[in-house]
N, C-alpha and C positions, 0 to 999 in steps of 0.2 A: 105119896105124891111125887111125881118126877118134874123135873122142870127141864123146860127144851132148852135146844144147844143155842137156840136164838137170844133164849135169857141169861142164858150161863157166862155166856161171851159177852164185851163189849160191844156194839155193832160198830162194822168194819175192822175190828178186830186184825183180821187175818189177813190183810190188804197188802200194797205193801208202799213204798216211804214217796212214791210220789203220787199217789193217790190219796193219803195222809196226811202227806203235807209239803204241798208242790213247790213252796218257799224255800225248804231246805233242799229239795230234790232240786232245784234249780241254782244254789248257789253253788252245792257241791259237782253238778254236771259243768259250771261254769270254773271250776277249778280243775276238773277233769283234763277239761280244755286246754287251759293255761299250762297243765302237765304237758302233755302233748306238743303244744306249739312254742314251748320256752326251751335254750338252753341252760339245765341246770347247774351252775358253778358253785352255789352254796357249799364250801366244804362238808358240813357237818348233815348233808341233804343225800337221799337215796330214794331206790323207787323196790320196793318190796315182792317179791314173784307174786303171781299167782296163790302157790300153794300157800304162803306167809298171813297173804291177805285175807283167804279161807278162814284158816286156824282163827284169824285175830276177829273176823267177825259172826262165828260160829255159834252156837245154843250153849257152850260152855260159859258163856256171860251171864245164862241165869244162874247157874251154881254160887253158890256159898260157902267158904271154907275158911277157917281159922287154922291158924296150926302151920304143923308139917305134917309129912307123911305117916301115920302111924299114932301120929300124936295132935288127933281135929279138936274142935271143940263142938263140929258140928258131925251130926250124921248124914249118911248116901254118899262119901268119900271115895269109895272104893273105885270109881275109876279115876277120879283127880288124882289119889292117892298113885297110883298106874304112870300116871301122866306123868306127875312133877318129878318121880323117881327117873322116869325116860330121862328127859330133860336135865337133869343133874349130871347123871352116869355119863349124856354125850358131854353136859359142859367140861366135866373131867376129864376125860378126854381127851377130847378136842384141844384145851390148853395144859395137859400135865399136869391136874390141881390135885390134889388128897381130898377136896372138901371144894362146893359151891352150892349159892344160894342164891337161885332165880327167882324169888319174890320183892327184888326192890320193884319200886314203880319207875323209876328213874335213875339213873347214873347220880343225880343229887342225891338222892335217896338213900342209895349206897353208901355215898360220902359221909353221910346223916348218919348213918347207922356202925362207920368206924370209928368215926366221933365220939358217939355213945357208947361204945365200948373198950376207949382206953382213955377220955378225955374226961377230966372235970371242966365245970365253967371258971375259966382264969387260966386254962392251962395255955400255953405256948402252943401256935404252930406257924411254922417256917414253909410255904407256899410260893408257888410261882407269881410275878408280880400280874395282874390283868391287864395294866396295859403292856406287859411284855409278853403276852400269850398266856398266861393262865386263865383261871377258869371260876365265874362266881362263885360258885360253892367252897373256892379255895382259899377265903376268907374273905372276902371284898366287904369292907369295914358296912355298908346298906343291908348286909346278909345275914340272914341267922346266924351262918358260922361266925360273922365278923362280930356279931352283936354279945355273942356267950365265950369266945376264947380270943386270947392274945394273940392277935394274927400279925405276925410278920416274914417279909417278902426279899425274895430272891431274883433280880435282874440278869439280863444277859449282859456281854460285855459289848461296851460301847463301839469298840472296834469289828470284832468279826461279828455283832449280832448273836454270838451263839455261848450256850451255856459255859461256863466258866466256874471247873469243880472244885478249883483253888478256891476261887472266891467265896463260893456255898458252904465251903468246910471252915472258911475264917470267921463266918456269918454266925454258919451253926454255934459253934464256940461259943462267938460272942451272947449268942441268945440262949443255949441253952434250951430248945424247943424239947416238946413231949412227943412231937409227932413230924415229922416232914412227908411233904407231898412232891411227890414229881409226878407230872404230868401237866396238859395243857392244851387250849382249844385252838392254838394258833401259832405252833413252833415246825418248823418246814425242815429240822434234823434229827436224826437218831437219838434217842435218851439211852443214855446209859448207866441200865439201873444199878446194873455191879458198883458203879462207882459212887452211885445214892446211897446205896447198903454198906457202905465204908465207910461214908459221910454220917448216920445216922447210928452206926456201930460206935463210932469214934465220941461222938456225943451224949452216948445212953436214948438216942431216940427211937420210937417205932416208925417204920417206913409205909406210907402207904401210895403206889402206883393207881394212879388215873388214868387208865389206857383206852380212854371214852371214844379217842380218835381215830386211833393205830390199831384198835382190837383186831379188826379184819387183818391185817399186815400182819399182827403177831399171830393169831390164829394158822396164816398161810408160812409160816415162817418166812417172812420175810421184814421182820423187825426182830430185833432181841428182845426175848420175852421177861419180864419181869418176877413172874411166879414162880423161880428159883431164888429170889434175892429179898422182893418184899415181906413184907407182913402181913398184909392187903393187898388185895388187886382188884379195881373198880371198874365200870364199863357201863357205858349205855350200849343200845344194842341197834340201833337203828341208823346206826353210820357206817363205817367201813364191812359191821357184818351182815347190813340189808337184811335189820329183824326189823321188828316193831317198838313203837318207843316204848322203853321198858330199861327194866338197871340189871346187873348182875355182879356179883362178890364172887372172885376166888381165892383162897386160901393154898400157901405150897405145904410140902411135907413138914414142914423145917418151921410152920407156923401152925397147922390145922389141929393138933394134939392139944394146944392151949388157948387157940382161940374160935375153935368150929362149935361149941357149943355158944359163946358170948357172943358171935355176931349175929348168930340165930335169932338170942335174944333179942338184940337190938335191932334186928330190922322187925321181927313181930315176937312184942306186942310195943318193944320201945318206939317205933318211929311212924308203923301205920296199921290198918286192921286185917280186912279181910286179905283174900290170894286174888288178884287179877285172872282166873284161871283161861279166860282165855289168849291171856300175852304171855303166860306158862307154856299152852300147847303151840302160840307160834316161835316162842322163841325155843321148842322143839326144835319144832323145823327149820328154823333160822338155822340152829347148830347141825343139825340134817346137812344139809346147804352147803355148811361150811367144811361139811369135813369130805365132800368130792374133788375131784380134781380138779375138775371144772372149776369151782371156786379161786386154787391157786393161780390158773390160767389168768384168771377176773382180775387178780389181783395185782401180778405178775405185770398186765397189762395197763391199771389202773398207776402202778408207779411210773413206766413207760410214756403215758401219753402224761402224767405230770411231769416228767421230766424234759420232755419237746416241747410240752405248752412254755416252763420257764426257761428253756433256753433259747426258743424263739423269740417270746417276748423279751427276752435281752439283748438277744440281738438286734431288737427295733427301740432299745434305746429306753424299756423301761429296768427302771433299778429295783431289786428283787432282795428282800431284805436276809440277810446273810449269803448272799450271791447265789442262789437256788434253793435247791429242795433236795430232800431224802426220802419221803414222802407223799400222801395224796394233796399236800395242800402247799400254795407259796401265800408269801404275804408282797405285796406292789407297793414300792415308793412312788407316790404323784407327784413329789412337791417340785420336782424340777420339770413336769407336765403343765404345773402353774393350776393345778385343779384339787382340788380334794377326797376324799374319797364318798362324800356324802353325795358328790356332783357325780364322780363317777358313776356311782350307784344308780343314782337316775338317769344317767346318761344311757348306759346302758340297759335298763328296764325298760327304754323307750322300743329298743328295738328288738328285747325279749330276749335277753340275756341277762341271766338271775347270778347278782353275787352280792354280798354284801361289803359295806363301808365297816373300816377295822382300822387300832390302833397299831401305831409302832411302838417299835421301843423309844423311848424318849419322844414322844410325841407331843408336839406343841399346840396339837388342836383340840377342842374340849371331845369330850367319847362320841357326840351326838353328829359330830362332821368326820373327824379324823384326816389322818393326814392319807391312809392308802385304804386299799380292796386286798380279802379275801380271799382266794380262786382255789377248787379240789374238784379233782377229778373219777370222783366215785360215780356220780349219779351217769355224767355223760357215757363212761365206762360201760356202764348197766346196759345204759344204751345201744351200747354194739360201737359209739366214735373208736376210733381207731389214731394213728398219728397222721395221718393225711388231713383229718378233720379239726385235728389240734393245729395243725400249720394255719388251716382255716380260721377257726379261732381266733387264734393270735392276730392275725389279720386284722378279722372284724375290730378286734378289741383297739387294738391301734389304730384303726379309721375313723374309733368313738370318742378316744379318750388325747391321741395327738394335738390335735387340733380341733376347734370348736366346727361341728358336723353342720355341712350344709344339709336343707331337703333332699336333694339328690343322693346325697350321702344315706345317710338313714332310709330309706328305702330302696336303696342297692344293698343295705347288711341287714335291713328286712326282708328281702328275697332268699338273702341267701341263709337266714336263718331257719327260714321256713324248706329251703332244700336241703338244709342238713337234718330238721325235724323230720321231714318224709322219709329220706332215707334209711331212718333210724328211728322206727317208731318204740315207743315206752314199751316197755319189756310184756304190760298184761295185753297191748296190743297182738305179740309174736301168739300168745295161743287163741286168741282172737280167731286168727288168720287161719293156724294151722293146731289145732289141737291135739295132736300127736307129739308134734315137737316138744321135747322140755329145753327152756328157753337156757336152763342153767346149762347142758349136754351141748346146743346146738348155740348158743347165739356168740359164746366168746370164743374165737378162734385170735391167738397171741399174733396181731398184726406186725408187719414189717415198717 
């Protein structure tokens, strides 16, 4: 007896998500939107190509895979198996690693999972402070990590705002950690890791780099790379390198021999189950991406327009915390604006410029207002803005955040927001348009 495909199936089965279910197809076309018509400033925010977005939402999400390569727990592997090895070989690479492992879920995840592999619960770890730019994961006392190890914290210097390696190493000392962390979701200068791996040498500690931020910088070499000095090297993938949200570990020469097998462990079966297989095959292509020229043009470009976005806005009289950037992101002192950063935040979402409210160092406002705003220049970069459009920017922002905006006001920086969004439509718009073009080849030309 056979039974027909009409009973096999679920009915409507094969439809697809707004014919299914027009609720979801409607909020996410309404975010669609908002991509399109916002300026994106989120540091930690990108917009993924085309081909990214393929891979990540592909038939490789029914797959099921435990393991690694060669060693499943499941059967029908043999092309996952294909895949995950692609995606290793370019991670190594791409960053110079001996050893990497694209199955975190997350940049946390990762951090999770070097954790598990050199810490006990009780151990010591030495982290950047959060509200001086580090990063929850990096023990914020509400966290898992802050919950199972002795977390303590490393500030910048009161004066220049910036890291102080004297200070770190008298710290070190005094605590004694098991593990130090550099890295961080809100520091606008160069880390330098050599001088972390002195620090952590001098101590007896393992070092582990968080370069969740900078990945893309280092990736294009234009950051110093970590993965000759640490122990670890961690990363989400959806920030500077315009993957998918996903985590990855790389391991250098000088560490992979004694710890490529342990962290294996601890990201599976210690920390989570199956393989996301298909933010494996986009963060292929992510690392695809990364390693043309094209990208370091992106890149190249993306420190550029941050660096006229912060020296413009200093020139209109906002204070920019250790007096600019080295990087895609700065941090804004308001308090002599007379506003906060939670105001600004609103302030400016009204007229569809996205950035978030962020602590300073030594901040006297509680996390939920703060005293400044966040600003990086990835996503708009993506875009095609240029430094003409950053001049713009700066503008706008100081005709939102100066003084209190009249009506006329905000919808003169509503005009011109939306003429900077046409100009420069979201990057899956360019093959929209022209399907031949690949947007990574044609759209970033290193503006003057």
């Amino acid at each position: 007896m056979t039974i027909s495909q009409e009973k096999r199936q679920p009915k409507n089965y094969g439809l697809g998500l707004e014919s299914i279910d027009p609720e979801v197809f409607a909020i996410i076309e309404r975010e669609n939107q908002r991509q399109k018509d916002n300026i994106e400033l989120i540091a930690s925010a990108n917009f993924i190509s085309r081909a990214v977005l393929e891979a990540t939402g592909s038939i490789l999400t029914n797959k099921v895979a435990e393991g690694y390569p060669g060693r499943r727990y499941f059967s029908g592997c043999e092309n996952i198996d294909e895949l995950e090895n692609l995606a290793i070989n370019r991670a190594k690479e791409l960053f110079g690693a001996a050893h990497a492992n694209l199955e975190p879920y997350t940049g946390s995840q990762a951090n999770h999972a070097v954790y598990l592999t050199v810490l006990k619960p009780g151990d010591r770890i030495l982290g950047m402070d959060l509200g001086h730019g580090g990063h929850l994961s990096h023990g914020a006392k509400f966290t898992m990590t802050g919950k199972h190890y002795d977390c303590h914290f490393y500030q910048v210097d009161a004066d220049t705002e910036c890291l102080d390696y004297d200070q770190i190493l008298a710290q070190a000392k005094e605590i004694r950690p098991k593990l130090i962390i550099a890295g961080a979701s809100a520091y606008p200068r160069i880390i330098d890791f050599s001088r972390f791996r002195e620090i952590a040498d001098e101590v007896g500690a393992y070092l582990l780099a968080d370069i969740a931020h900078i990945s893309g910088l280092v990736a294009a070499g234009l950051h110093p790379s970590p993965v000759p000095y640490a122990h670890f090297v961690t990363t989400s993938t959806q920030k500077t390198l315009r993957g998918p949200r996903s985590g990855m570990i790389l391991l250098g020469e000088h560490s992979a021999p004694e710890f490529a097998r342990k962290i294996d462990s601890a990201v599976f079966p210690g920390v989570q189950g199956a393989v996301h297989v298909h933010a494996i095959a986009a963060k292929a292509v992510m690392l695809k991406e990364a390693m043309s020229p094209s990208f370091v043009t992106y890149q190249r470009q993306t420190l550029k327009n941050s660096r006229i976005l912060a020296t413009d806005l200093m020139e209109r009289g906002f204070r920019l915390v250790s007096g600019g950037t080295d990087n895609h992101l700065m941090l804004i002192d308001l308090s002599e604006k007379g506003i906060t950063g939670k105001e600004a935040e609103d302030r400016l979402a009204r007229v569809r410029i996205t950035v978030n409210k962020n602590m300073l160092p030594y901040d006297s406002q509680k996390p939920t207002i703060c005293s400044g705003i966040r600003l990086g220049t990835s996503a708009t970069t993506t875009r095609g803005f240029g430094s003409e459009e950053m001049y713009c920017i700066a503008e706008l922002i100081d005709q939102m955040l100066s003084s209190e905006p009249t009506a006329k006001t905000i919808a003169k920086v509503q005009d011109e927001v939306s003429r900077l969004c046409h100009l420069h439509p979201r990057i899956d718009s360019i093959y929209e348009q022209d399907g031949r073009k690949s947007a990574l080849e044609s759209q970033y030309q290193l503006q003057s």
